[in-house]
C-alpha positions in Angstrom: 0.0 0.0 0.0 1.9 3.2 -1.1 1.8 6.8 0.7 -0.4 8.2 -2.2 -3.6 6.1 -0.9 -3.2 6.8 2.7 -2.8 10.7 1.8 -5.4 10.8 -0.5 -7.7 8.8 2.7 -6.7 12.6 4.6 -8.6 14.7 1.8 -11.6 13.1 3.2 -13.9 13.8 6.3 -13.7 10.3 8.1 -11.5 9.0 10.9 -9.7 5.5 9.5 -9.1 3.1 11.6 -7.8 0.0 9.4 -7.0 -0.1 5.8 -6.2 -3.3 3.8 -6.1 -4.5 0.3 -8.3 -6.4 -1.8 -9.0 -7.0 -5.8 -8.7 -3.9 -7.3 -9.3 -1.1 -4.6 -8.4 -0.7 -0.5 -10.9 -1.5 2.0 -11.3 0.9 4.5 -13.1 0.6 8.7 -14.0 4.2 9.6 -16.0 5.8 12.0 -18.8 6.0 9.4 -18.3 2.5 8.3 -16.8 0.7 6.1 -15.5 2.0 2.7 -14.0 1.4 -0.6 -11.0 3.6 -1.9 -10.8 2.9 -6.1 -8.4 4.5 -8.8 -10.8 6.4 -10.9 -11.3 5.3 -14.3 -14.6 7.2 -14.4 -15.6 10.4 -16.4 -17.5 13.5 -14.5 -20.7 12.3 -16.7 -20.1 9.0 -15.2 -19.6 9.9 -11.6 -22.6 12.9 -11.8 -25.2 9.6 -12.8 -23.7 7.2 -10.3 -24.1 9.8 -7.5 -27.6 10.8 -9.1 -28.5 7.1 -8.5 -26.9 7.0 -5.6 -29.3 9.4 -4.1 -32.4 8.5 -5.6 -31.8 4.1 -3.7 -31.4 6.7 -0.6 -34.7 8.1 -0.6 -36.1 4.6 -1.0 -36.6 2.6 2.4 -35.5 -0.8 1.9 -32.8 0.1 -1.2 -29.0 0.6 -0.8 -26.5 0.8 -2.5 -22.3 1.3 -2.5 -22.9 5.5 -2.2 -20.1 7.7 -3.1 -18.5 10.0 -0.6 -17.6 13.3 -1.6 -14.0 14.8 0.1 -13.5 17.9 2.3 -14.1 19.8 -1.1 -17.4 18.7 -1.5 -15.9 16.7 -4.9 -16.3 13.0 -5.5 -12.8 12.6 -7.2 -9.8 13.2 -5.7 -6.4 13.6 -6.6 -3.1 11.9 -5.6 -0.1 14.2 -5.2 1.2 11.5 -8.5 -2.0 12.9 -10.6 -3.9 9.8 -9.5 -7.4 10.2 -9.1 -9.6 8.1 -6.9 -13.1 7.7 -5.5 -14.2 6.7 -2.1 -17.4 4.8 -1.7 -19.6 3.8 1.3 -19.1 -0.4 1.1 -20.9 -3.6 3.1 -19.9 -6.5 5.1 -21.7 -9.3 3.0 -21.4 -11.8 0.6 -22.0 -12.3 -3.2 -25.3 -13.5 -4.5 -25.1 -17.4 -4.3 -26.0 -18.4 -8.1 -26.8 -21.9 -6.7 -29.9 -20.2 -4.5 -32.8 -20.1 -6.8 -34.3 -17.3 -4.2 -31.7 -15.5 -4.1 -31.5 -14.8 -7.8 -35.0 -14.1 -8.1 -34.8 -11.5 -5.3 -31.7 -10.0 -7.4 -34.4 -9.8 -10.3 -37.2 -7.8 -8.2 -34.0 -6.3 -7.3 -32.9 -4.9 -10.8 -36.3 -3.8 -11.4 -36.5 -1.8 -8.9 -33.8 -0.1 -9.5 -34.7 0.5 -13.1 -37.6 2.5 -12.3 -35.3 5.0 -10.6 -32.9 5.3 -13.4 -34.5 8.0 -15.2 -32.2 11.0 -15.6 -33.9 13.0 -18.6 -31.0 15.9 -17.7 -28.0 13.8 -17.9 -28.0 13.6 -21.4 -23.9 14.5 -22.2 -21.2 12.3 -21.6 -22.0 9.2 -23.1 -22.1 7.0 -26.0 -25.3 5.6 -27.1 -24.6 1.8 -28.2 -26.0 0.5 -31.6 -26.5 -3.0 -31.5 -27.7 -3.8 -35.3 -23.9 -1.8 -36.0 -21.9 -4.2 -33.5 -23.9 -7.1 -34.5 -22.8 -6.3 -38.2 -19.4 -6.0 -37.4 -19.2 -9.4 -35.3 -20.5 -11.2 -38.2 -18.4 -9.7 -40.5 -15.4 -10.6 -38.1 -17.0 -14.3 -38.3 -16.6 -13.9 -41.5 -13.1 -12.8 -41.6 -12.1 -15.4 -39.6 -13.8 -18.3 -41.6 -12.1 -17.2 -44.5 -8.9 -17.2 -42.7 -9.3 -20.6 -41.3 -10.7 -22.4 -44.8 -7.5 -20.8 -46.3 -5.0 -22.9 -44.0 -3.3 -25.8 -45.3 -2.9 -27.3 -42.3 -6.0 -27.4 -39.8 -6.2 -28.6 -36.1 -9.0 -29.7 -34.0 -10.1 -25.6 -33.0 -10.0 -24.8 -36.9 -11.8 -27.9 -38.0 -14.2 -28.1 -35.7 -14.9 -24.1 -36.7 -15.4 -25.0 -40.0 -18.1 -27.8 -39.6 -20.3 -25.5 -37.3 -19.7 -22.1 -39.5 -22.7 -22.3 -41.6 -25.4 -22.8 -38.7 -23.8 -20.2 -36.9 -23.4 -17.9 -38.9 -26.9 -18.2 -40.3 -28.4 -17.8 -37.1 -25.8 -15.0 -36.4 -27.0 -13.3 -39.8 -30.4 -13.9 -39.0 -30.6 -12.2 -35.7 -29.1 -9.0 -37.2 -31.5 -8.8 -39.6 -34.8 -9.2 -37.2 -33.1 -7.1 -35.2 -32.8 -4.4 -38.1 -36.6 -5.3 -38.5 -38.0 -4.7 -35.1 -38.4 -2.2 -32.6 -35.1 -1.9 -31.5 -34.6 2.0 -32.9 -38.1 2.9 -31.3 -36.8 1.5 -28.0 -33.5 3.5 -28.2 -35.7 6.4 -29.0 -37.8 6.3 -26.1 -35.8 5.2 -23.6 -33.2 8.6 -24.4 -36.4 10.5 -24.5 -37.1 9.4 -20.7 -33.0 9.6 -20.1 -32.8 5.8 -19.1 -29.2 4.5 -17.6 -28.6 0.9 -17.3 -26.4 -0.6 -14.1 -24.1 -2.0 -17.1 -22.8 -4.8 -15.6 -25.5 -6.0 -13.4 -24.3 -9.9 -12.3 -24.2 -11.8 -9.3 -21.3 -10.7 -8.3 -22.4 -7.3 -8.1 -25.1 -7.9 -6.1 -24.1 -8.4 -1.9 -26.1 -10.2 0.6 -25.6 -7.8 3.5 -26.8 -8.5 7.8 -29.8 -5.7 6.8 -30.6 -6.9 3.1 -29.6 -7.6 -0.7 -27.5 -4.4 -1.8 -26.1 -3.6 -5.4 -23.4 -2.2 -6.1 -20.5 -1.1 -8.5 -22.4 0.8 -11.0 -19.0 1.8 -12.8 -20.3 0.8 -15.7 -23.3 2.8 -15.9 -24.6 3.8 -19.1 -27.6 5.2 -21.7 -29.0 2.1 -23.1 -32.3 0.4 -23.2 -33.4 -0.9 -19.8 -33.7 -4.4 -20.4 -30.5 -5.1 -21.7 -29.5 -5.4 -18.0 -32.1 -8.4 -17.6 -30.7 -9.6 -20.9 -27.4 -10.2 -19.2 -28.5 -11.7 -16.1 -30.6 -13.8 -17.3 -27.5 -14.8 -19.5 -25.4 -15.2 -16.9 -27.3 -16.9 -14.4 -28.6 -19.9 -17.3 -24.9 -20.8 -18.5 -24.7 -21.3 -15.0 -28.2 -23.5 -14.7 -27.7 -25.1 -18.3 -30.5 -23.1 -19.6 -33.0 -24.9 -17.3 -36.3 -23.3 -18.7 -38.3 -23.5 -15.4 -35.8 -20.7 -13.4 -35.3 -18.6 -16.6 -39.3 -18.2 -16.4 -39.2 -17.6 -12.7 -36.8 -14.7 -13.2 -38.6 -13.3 -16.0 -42.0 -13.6 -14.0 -40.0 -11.7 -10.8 -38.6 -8.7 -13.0 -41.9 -8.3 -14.7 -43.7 -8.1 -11.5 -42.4 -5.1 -10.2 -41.2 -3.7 -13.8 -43.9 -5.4 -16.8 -42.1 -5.6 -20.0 -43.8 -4.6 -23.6 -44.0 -7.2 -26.0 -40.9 -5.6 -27.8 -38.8 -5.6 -25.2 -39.1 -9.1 -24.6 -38.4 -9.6 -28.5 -35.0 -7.4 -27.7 -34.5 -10.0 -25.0 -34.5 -13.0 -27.5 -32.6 -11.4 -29.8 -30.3 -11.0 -27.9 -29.7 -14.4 -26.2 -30.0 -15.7 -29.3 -27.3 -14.3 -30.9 -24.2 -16.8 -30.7 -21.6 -14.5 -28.7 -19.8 -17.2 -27.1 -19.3 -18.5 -30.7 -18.2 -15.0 -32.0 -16.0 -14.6 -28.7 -13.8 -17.8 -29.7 -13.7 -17.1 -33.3 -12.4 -13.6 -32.2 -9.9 -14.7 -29.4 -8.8 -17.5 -31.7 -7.7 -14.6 -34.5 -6.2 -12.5 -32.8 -4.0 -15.4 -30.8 -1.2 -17.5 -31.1 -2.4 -19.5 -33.7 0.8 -21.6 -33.9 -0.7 -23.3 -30.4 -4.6 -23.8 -29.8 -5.3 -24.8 -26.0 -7.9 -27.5 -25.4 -9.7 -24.9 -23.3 -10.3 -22.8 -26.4 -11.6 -26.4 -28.3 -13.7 -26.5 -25.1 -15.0 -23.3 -25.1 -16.2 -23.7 -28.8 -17.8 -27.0 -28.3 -19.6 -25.6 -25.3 -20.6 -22.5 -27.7 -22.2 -24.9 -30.0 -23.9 -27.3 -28.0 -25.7 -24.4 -26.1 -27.0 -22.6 -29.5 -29.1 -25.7 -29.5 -30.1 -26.0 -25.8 -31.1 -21.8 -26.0 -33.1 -22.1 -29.3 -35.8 -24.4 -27.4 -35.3 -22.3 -23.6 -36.3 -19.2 -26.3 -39.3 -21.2 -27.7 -40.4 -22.2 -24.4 -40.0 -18.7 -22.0 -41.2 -16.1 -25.2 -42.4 -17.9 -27.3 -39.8 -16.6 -30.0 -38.5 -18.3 -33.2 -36.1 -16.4 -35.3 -36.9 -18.1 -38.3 -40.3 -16.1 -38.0 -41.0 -12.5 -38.5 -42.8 -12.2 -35.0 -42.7 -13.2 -30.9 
């Protein structure tokens, strides 16, 4: 632990008792608590929404969440005598959401939902970049492309490349597919309406962002805040949590049923959903990690990986039928 963090724990209005490292940041026990002292990789936009957030779970009884704490200055950056900035935020004794606790993830679903009917900021429009999904689902598949022409190409082939080869057609049709109903639906209203409400997502909202505290379920580390349709968030939980549960169709309908009852999705939202999940990302993630590797030496991890990428394209195609009633070889959900 280096001079600069204990100095830049002065700047604030707290009495430290114990300081101690862990992944990424120093955990601090103060008089007011404990708290988290982070390098700031974080804009002004970025810190102005988190603290916006912050104060909005405040005002609700049973929310919390990791608050910011703003220095002797009244500023919620701070900086290091080396030009180092850093934030300090309020943090909780607790563990991380148990993925293996069916309750416990559907409480973290009420949970997100909740918290997405706060994140309505109309005023904090500057700062961030709007993401374009049809545009980075275009450039994936032409990078699937890229590579399959790369791979067909070699003279020699090993198990990764030919096993690549034999799957790239069904892949990359589905792939291809999911761009284009995604072109086709309602994705561009959605982006319109939720910037005309000034929507944030959490950005990384997963189980192990989400503490189970003495006093209640918590979230936190909202870093990765962002403008961006709403249930995108619920679209990566759910993905998370079934590559953890093998896609089992029961739970994914239980965590869909939680969200929805505090937070009811529209018809096209869900469709944004299943476009989503259906779109092969763990496949594009190998093809991509493989190209831009060591291709002289393939690890059997990355075979793995790729195997597992195929098998589950299969195994989410019938949890997609089943939960929303969606088939992307038809125009509607």
């Amino acid at each position: 632990m280096g001079d600069y963090d204990l100095e830049v724990l002065e700047q604030y209005p707290i009495q430290v008792d114990n300081v101690r490292k862990v992944r990424g940041a120093i955990l601090c026990e103060t008089d007011r608590g404990l708290m988290l002292l982070k390098q700031a990789a974080l804009s002004k936009p970025r810190i102005l929404v988190m603290n916006e957030i912050h104060k909005a779970m405040k005002n609700q009884e049973h929310l919390k969440c990791d608050e910011l704490i703003p220095n002797k200055e009244g500023e919620f950056l701070t900086v290091s005598e080396d030009g180092v900035y850093y934030y300090l935020k309020a943090w909780y004794q607790g563990r991380e959401c148990d993925v293996r606790k069916h309750s416990e993830i559907l409480e973290s679903a009420k949970l997100l939902a909740k918290v997405h009917r706060l994140m309505e900021f109309p005023r904090c429009r500057e700062g961030f970049r709007e993401p374009d999904l049809v545009d980075e689902y275009r450039r994936h598949n032409r990078e699937l492309k890229k590579v399959w022409n790369f791979i067909r190409k070699k003279t020699i082939k090993g198990e990764f490349e030919s096993r690549f080869l034999e799957c790239f057609e069904a892949m990359y049709c589905v792939a291809a597919r999911v761009e284009q109903r995604l072109e086709d639906s309602a994705y561009r209203q959605l982006m319109e309406q939720s910037r005309e409400k000034g929507s944030f997502v959490h950005g990384e909202y997963n189980y192990h962002n989400i503490l189970i505290a003495p006093d209640g379920m918590t979230v936190v580390n909202f870093e990765h805040v962002g403008r961006d349709i709403q249930p995108s968030d619920l679209y990566y939980f759910l993905r998370k949590v079934m590559e953890k549960h093998q896609w089992n169709e029961k739970l994914g309908a239980e965590i869909l049923r939680a969200y929805c009852a505090v937070n009811p999705l529209r018809e096209e939202e869900k469709e944004y959903i299943a476009l989503r999940l259906s779109y092969p990302e763990k496949f594009w993630k190998c093809a991509n990690t493989y190209y831009n590797s060591n291709k002289a030496w393939i690890s059997s991890k990355s075979v793995e990986k790729l195997r597992l990428s195929i098998e589950q394209n299969e195994v989410k195609k019938a949890f997609l039928e089943q939960i929303f009633s969606f088939h992307l070889d038809k125009s509607g959900v």
